[in-house]
LOTOR-223932 format. One record per residue (C-alpha): chain; x, y, z. Coordinates in Angstrom, 1 decimal. Each point is the difference from the previous one (the first is absolute). Layout:
N
   c        u        v        w
   A        X        Y        Z
...
% end
This chain:
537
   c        u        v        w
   A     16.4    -32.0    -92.1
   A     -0.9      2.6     -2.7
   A      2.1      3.1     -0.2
   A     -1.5      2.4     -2.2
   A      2.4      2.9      0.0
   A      2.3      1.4      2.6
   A     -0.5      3.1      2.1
   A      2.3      2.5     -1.4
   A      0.0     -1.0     -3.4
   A     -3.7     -0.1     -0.3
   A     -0.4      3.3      1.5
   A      3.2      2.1     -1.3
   A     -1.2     -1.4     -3.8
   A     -3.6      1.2      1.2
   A      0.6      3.3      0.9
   A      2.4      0.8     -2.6
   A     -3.5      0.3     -2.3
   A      1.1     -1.5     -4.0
   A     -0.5     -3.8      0.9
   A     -2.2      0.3      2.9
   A     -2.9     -1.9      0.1
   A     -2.7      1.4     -1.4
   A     -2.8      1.3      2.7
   A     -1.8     -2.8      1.7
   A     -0.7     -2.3     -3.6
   A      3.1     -1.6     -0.8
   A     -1.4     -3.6      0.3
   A      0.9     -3.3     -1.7
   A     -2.4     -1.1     -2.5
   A     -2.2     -2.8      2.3
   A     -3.4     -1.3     -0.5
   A     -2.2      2.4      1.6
   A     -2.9     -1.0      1.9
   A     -2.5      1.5      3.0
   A      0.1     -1.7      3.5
   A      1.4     -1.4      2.6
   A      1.1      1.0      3.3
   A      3.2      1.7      1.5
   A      0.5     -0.5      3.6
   A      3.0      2.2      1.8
   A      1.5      0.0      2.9
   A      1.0      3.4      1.4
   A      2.7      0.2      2.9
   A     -2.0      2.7      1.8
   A     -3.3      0.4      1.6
   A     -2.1      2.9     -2.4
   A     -0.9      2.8      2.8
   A     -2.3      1.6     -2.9
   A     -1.4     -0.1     -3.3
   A      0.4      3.7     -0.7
   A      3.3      0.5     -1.7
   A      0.3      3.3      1.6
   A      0.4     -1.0      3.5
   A      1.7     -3.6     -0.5
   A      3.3     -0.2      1.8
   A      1.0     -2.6     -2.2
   A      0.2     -0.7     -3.4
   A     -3.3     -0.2     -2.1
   A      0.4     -3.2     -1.5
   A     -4.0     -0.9      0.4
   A     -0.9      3.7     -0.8
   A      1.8     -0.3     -3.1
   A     -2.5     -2.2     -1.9
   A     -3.1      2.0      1.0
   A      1.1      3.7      0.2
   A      1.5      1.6     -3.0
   A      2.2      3.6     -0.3
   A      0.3      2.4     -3.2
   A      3.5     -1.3     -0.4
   A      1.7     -3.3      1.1
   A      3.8     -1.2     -0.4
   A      0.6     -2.9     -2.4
   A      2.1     -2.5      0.5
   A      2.6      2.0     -1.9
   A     -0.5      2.5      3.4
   A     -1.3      2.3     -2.8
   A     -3.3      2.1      0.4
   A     -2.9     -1.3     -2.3
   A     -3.0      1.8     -0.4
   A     -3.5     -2.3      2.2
   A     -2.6      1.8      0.2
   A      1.4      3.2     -1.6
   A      0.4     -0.3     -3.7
   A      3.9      1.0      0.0
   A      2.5      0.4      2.7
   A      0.4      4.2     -0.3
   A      3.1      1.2     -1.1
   A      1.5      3.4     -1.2
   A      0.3     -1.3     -3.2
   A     -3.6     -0.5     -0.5
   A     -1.4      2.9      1.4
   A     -1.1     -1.8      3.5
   A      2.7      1.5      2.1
   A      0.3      4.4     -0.1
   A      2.7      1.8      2.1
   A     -1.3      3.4      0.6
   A      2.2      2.5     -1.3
   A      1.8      0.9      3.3
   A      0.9     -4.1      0.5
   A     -1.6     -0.2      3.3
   A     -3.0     -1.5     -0.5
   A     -1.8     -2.4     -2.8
   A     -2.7     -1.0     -1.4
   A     -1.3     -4.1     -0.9
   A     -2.6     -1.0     -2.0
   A     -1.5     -3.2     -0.2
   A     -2.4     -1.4     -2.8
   A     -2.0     -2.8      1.8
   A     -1.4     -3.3     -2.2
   A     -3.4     -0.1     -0.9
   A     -2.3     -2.4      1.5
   A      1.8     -1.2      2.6
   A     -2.6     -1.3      3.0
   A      0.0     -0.1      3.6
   A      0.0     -3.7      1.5
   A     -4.3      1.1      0.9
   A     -0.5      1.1     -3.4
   A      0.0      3.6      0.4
   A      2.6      1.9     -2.8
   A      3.3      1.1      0.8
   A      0.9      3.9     -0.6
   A      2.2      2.8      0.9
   A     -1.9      1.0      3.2
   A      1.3     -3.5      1.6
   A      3.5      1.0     -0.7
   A     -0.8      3.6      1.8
   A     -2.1     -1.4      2.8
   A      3.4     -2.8      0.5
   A      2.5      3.5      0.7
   A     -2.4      1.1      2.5
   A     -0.6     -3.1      1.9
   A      3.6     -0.4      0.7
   A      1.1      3.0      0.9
   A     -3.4      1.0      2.0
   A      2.3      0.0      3.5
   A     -3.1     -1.9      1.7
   A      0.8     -2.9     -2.1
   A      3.0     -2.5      1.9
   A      2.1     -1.2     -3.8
   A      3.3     -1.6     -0.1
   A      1.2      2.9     -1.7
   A     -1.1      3.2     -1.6
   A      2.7      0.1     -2.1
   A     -0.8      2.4     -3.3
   A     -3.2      1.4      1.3
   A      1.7      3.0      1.6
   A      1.7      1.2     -3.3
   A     -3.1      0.0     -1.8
   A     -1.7      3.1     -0.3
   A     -3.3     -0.6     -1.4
   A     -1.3     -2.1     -2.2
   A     -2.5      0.5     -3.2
   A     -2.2     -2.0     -1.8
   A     -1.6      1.6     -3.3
   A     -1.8     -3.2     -1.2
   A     -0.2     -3.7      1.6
   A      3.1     -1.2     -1.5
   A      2.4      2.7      0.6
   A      1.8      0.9      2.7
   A      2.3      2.8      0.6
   A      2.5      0.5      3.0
   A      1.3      3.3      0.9
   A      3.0     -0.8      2.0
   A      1.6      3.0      2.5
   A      3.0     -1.8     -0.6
   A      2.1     -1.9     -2.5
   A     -0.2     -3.6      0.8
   A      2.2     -2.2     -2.4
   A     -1.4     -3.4      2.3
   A     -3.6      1.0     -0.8
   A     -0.8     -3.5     -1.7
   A      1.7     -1.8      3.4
   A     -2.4      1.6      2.0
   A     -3.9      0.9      0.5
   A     -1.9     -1.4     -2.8
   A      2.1     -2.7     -0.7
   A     -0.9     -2.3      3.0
   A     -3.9      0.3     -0.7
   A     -3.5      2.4     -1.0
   A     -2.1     -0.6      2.5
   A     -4.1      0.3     -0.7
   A     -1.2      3.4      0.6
   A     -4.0     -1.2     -0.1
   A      0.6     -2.5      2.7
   A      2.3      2.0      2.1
   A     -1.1      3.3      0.2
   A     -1.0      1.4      3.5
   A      1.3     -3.2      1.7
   A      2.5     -0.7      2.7
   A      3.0     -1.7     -2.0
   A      1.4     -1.2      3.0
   A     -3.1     -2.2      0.9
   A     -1.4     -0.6     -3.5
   A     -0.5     -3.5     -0.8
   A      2.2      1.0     -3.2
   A      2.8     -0.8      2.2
   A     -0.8     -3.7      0.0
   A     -2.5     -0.2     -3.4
   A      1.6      2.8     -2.6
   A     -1.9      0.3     -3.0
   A      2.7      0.7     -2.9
   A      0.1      0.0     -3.5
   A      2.7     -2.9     -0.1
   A     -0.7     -2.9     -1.8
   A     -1.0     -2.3      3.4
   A     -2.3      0.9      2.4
   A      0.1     -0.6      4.0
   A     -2.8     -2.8      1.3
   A      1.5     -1.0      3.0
   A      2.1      1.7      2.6
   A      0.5     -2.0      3.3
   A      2.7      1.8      2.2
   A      3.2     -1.4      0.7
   A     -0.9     -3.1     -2.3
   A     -0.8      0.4     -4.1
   A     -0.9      2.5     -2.3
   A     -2.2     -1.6     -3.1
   A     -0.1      2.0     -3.0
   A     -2.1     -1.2     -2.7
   A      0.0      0.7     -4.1
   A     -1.8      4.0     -0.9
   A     -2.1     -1.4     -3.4
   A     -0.2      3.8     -0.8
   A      3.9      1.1     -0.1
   A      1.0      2.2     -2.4
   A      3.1     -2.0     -1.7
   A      0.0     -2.5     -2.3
   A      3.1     -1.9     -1.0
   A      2.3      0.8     -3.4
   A     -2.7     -2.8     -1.6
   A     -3.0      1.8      1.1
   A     -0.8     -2.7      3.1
   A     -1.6      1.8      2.4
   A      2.1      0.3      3.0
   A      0.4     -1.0      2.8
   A      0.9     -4.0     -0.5
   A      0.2     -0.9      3.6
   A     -3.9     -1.1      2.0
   A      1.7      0.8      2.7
   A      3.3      0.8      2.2
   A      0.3     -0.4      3.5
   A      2.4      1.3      3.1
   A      0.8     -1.8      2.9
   A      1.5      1.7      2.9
   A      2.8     -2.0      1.0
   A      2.3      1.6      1.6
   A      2.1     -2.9      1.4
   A      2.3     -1.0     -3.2
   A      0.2     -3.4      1.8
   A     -3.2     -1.2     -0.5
   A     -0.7      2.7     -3.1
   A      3.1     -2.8     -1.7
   A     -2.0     -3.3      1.6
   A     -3.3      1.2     -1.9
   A      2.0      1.0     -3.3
   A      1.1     -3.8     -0.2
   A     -3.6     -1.2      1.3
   A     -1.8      2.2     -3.2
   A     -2.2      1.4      2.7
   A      1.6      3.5     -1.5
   A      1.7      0.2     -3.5
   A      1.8      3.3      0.1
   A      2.2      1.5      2.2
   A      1.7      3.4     -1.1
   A      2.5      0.2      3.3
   A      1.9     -3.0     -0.2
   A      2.2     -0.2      3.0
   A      3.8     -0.2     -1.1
   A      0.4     -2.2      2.7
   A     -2.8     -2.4     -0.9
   A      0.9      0.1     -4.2
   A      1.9     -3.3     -0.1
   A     -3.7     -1.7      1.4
   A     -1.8      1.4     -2.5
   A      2.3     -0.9     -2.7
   A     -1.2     -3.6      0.2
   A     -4.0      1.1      0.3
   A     -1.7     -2.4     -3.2
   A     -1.9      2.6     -2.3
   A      1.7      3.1      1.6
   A      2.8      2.5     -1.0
   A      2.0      2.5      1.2
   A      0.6      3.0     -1.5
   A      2.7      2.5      0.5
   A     -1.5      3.5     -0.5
   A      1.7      3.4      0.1
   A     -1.5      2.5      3.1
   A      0.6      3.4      1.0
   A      0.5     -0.9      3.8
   A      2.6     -0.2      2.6
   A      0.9     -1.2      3.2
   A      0.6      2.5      3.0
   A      0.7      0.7      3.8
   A     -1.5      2.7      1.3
   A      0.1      1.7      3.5
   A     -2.3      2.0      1.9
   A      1.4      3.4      0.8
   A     -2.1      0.2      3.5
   A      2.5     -2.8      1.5
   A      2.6      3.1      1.6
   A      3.1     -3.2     -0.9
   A     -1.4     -0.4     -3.7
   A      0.4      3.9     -0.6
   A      3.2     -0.5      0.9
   A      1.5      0.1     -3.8
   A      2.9     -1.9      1.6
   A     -2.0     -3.1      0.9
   A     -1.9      0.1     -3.0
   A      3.4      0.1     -1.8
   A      1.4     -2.7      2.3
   A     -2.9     -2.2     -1.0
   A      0.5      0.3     -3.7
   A      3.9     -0.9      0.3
   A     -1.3     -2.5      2.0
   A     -2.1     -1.8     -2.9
   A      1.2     -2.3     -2.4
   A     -2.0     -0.3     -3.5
   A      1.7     -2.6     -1.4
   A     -1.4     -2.3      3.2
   A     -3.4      1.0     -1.1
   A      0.3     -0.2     -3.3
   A      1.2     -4.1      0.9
   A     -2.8     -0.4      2.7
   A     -2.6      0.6     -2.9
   A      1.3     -2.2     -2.9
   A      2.3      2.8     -1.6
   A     -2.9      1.5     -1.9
   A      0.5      3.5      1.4
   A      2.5      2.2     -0.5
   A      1.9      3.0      2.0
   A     -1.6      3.3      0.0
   A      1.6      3.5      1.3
   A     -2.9      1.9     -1.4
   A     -3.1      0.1      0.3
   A     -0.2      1.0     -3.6
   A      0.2     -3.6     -1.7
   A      2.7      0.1     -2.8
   A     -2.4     -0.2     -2.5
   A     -1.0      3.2      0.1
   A      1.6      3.0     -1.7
   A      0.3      2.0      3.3
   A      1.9     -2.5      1.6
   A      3.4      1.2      1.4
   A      3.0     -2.5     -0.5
   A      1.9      2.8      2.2
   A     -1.9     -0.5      3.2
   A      1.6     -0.2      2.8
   A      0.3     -3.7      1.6
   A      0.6     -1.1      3.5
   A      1.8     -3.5      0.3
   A     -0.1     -2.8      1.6
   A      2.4      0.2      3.2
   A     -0.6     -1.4      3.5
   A      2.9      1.0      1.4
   A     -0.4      3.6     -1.1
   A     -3.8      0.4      1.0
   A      1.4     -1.4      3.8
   A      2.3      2.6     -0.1
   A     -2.4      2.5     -1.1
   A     -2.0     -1.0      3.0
   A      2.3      0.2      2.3
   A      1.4      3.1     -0.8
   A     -3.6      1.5      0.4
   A     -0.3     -1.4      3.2
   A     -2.1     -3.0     -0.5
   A      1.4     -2.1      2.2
   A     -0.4     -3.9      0.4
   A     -2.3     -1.2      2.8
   A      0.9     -3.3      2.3
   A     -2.6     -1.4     -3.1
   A      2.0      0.9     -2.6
   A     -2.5      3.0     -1.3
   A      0.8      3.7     -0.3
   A     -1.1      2.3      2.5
   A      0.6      3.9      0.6
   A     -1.4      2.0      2.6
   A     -2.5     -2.7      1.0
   A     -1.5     -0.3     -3.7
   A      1.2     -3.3     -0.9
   A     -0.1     -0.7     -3.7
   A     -2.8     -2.9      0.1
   A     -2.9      0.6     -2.8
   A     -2.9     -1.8     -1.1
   A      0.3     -0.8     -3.8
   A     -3.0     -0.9     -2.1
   A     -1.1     -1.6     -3.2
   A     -2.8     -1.5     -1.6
   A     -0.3     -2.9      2.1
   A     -0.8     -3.0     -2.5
   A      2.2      1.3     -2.6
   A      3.0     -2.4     -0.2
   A      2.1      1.9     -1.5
   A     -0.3      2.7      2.4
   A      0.2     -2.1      2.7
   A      3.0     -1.7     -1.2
   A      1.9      3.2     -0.4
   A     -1.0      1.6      2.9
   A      1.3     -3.4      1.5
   A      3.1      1.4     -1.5
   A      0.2      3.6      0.9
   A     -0.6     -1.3      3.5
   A      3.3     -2.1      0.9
   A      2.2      2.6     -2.4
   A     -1.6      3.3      2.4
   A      1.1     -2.4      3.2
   A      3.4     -0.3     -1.5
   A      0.4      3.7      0.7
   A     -1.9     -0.1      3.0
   A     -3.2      1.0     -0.8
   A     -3.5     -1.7      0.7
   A     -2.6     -0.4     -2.2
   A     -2.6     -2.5      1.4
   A     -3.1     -0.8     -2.7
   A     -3.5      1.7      0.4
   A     -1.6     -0.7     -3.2
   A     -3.4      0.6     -1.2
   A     -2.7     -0.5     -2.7
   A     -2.9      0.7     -1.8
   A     -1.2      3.3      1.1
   A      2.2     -0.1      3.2
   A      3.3     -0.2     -2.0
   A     -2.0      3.2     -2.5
   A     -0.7      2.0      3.1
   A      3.4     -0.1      1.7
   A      1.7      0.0     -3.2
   A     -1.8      3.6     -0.7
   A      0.2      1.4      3.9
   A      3.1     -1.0      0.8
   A     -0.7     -3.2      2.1
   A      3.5     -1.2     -0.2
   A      4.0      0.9      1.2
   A      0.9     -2.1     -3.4
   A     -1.9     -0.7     -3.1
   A      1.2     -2.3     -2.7
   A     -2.4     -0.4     -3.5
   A     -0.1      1.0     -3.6
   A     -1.1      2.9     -1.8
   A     -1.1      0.1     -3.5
   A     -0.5      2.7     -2.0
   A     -2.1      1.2     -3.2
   A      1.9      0.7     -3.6
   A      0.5      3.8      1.4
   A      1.1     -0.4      3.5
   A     -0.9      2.5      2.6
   A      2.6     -0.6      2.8
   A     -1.3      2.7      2.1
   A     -3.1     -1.7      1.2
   A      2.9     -2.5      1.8
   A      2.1      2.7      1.9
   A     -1.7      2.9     -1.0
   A     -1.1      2.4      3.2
   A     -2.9     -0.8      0.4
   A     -0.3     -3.2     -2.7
   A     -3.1     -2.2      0.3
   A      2.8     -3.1      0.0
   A      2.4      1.9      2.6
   A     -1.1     -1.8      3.4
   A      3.5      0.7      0.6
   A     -0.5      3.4      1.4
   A      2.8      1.0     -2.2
   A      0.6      3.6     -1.1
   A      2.9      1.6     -2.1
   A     -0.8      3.5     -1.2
   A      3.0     -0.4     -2.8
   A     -1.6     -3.6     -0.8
   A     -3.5      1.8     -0.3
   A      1.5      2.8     -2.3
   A      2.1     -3.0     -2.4
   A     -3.1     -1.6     -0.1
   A     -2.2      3.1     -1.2
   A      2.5      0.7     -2.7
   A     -0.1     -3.5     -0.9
   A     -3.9     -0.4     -0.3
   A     -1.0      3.6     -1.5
   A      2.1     -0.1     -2.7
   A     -0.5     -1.0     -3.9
   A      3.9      0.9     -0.7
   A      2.1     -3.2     -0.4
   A      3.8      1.6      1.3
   A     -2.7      1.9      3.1
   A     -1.1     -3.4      1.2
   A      2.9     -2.0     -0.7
   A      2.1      2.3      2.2
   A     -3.0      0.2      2.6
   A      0.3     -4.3      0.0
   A      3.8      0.3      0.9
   A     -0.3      2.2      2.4
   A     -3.1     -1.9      2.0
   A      2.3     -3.1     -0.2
   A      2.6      1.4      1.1
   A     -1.6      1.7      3.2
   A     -1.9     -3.9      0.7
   A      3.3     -1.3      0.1
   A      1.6      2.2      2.1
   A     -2.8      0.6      2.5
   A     -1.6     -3.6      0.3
   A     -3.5      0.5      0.3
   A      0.1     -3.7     -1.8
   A      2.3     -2.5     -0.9
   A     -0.5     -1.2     -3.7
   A      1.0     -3.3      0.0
   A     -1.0     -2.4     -2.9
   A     -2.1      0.4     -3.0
   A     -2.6     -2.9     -0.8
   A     -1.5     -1.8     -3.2
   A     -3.6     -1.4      0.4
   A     -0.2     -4.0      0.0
   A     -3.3     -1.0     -1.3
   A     -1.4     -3.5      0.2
   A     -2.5     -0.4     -2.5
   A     -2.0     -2.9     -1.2
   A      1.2     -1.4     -3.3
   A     -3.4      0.9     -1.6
   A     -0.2      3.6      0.8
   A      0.9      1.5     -3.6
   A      0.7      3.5     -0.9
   A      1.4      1.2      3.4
   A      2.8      2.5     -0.1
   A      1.6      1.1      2.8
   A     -0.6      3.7      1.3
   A      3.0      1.7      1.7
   A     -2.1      3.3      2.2
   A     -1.5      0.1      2.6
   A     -3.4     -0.6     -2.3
   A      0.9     -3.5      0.8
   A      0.0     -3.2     -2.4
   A     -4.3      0.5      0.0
   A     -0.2      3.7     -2.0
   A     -1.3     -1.7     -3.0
   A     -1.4     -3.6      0.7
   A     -2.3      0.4     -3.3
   A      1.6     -2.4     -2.3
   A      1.4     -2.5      2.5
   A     -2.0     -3.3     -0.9
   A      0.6     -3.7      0.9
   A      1.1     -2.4     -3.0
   A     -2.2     -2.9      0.3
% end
């Protein structure tokens, strides 16, 4: 088994800047040569094309739809189709004088071409902030349309955004996930557009084939815009396609059969049978993700912050971390420790049976003939969800399930997928949810537990939260948004809307031929630049 670099070493070195790796080209000195075929299996049904209004990460939307900025593998911003990734420094960033608002200017490359032919300017940039936040229009989230003002566009490659706020995670949100095309989409309903299956990009491989609940073929664009360091013409690749798999059972059984050749969520669970795969390796990439247990604040018991507390002494990490092959570690944060704004300092509720019983009891949750906790004829019995197919999840929720019964609690399995799992993920379709988030380079936490968040289907509000968080995310000041961090970290640990409970690192099983693939830690996914991924032989 190939172990390329280890999770917090890769990422602390990263992220630390000097040595970093250098924005998406650091690449060993192969044989280069067009063709070939990638085929990857995805652990989740795509609900849609548009990367907007996918509730899951846009692994297939990567290769075809391209931002201004992306994060590298060094989780650094480089500039895609903007010519540089603004900066105060170079003029692309203004604070107005009062330091309440700014003011970002981006220079857009020349000659870049929609996937139809038809040029790519300013005005798609412009027409891609109005889309979203037109209120008609059903996205994922909105997140940085609100704080822009207005936007201008002197000439077809400049863009200028006139923010009523100052937003340090500008490059983590709105056009960084995608431009979509203004001539195509105009007047049209995005919810129904045919976008949503068939998006036209700029990216260097175009959709062909979309067939629901099945594949995603994307084949090679013969007009991208890149070329390599040598002046090949980009992309290598004919063609790269996603399988919806989403039971990691047989997702492992067509890995070893070479029906797919890539699989980018590698089960920790299922890493030893991969390990002896002929012509495939596994790779230990760095992620900005962890592992959680969330509760739905319409259960009257699970607003109870003493059975939310109960059910966090109540869970031992170090049994998951063994149930999935060691390869996670504990978290008490949902800040990962990479990051500058973690706090070491936040508080930390341990492991203790006995003392969550007694908790309990002392509350008046009282045990039932059954064994489960009941007060005032609300017994504490909850239907707890994951992504059903993902082993990992299921393992650990396997887990969580006979340590809650130790303390008397219930928690019987009700888990979803596709757009089933999306849907009650998002309403609130659950007592007890279990999963991962990841986040971009410049995390926005308040789109988790934010009033209000597009990610909140916890019905979860904290005003004091809402106010950390709005110090935290309007700020360009260093010592204003570090204290901002503590103080939102502090208030999740103490009031439990979520329990943080291990961070995660990325196992991807690759085929031995696939050259020049570097593992991306964001929530951009492992596919935001596929260009100069080519298969030796």
């Amino acid at each position: 088994m190939t172990i390329r670099m280890t999770r917090r070493a890769a990422l602390q070195g990263m992220l630390a800047g000097g040595a970093a790796l250098a924005a998406f080209r650091t690449f060993p000195a192969y044989a280069q040569s067009p063709g070939g075929t990638l085929t990857v299996g995805l652990t989740y049904e795509i609900d849609t094309m548009n990367v907007y209004s996918t509730g899951f990460l846009g692994d297939a939307q990567a290769t075809v739809v391209e931002g201004l900025l992306a994060p590298g593998a060094d989780a650094k911003y480089v500039p895609v189709l903007a010519t540089e990734v603004p900066t105060i420094e170079n003029g692309g960033i203004v604070v107005a004088e009062d330091g309440k608002t700014m003011k970002i200017t981006y220079k857009l490359r020349d000659g870049v071409k929609w996937h139809d032919g038809e040029p790519f300017t300013s005005a798609d940039v412009k027409y891609t902030w109005e889309a979203v936040k037109d209120p008609n229009f059903i996205a994922e989230s909105k997140d940085g349309t609100e704080e822009v003002e207005s936007i201008d566009t002197p000439d077809d490659l400049t863009v200028v955004v006139n923010y009523n706020t100052i937003l340090p995670t500008f490059a983590s949100t709105l056009f960084t996930f995608g431009i979509m095309p203004k001539h195509l989409l105009e007047g049209t309903d995005l919810n129904t557009s045919s976008y949503n299956e068939m998006p036209v990009g700029t990216g260097p491989f175009k959709v062909t084939e979309f067939v629901r609940g099945q594949y995603v073929v994307t084949e090679r664009n013969e007009d991208y815009w890149d070329k390599a360091e040598n002046g090949d013409q980009l992309p290598y690749l004919d063609s790269i396609i996603f399988k919806m798999i989403p039971d990691t059972n047989t997702l492992i059984t067509q890995l070893r059969s070479g029906e797919v050749n890539m699989v980018v969520s590698t089960p920790y669970s299922q890493a030893s049978q991969v390990e002896g795969i002929d012509g495939i390796e596994l790779i230990k990439g760095p992620l900005l993700s962890w592992q959680h247990l969330d509760f739905n604040f319409k259960n009257p018991t699970l607003s109870d912050l003493t059975v939310r507390k109960a059910i966090a002494m109540g869970i031992d990490r170090s049994v998951l971390i063994r149930a999935q092959g060691g390869f996670p570690e504990p978290i008490k944060s949902p800040v990962v420790p990479v990051f500058e704004w973690y706090d070491p300092e936040t508080p930390e509720i341990a492991y203790d049976v006995e003392g969550a019983k007694a908790l309990l009891d002392e509350a008046g949750y009282k045990a039932g003939a059954d064994g489960i906790r009941e007060k005032d004829g609300n017994r504490l019995s909850y239907d707890f969800m994951v992504q059903a197919g993902r082993a990992d999840d299921e393992l650990a929720q396997q887990v969580i399930i006979a340590q809650l019964k130790a303390i008397g609690i219930e928690a019987t399995a009700n888990n979803q997928t596709g757009v089933a799992y999306r849907e009650a993920r998002y309403n609130g379709g659950y007592d007890l949810i279990y999963g991962r988030w990841i986040t971009s380079a410049d995390p926005v936490y308040s789109v988790f537990w934010g009033t209000g968040g597009p990610n909140n289907g916890q019905s979860y509000s904290n005003p004091e939260l809402d106010a950390a968080f709005d110090k935290f995310e309007n700020s360009l000041e260093t010592d204003v948004r570090m204290e901002a961090a503590k103080e939102f970290q502090k208030i999740l640990a103490e009031d439990l809307p979520t329990i943080s409970l291990t961070t995660n690192v990325a196992l991807i099983a690759k085929t031995t031929k696939l050259k020049n693939f570097v593992p991306n830690p964001t929530n951009m996914t492992n596919f935001v630049h596929t260009a100069e991924w080519y298969m030796e032989g």
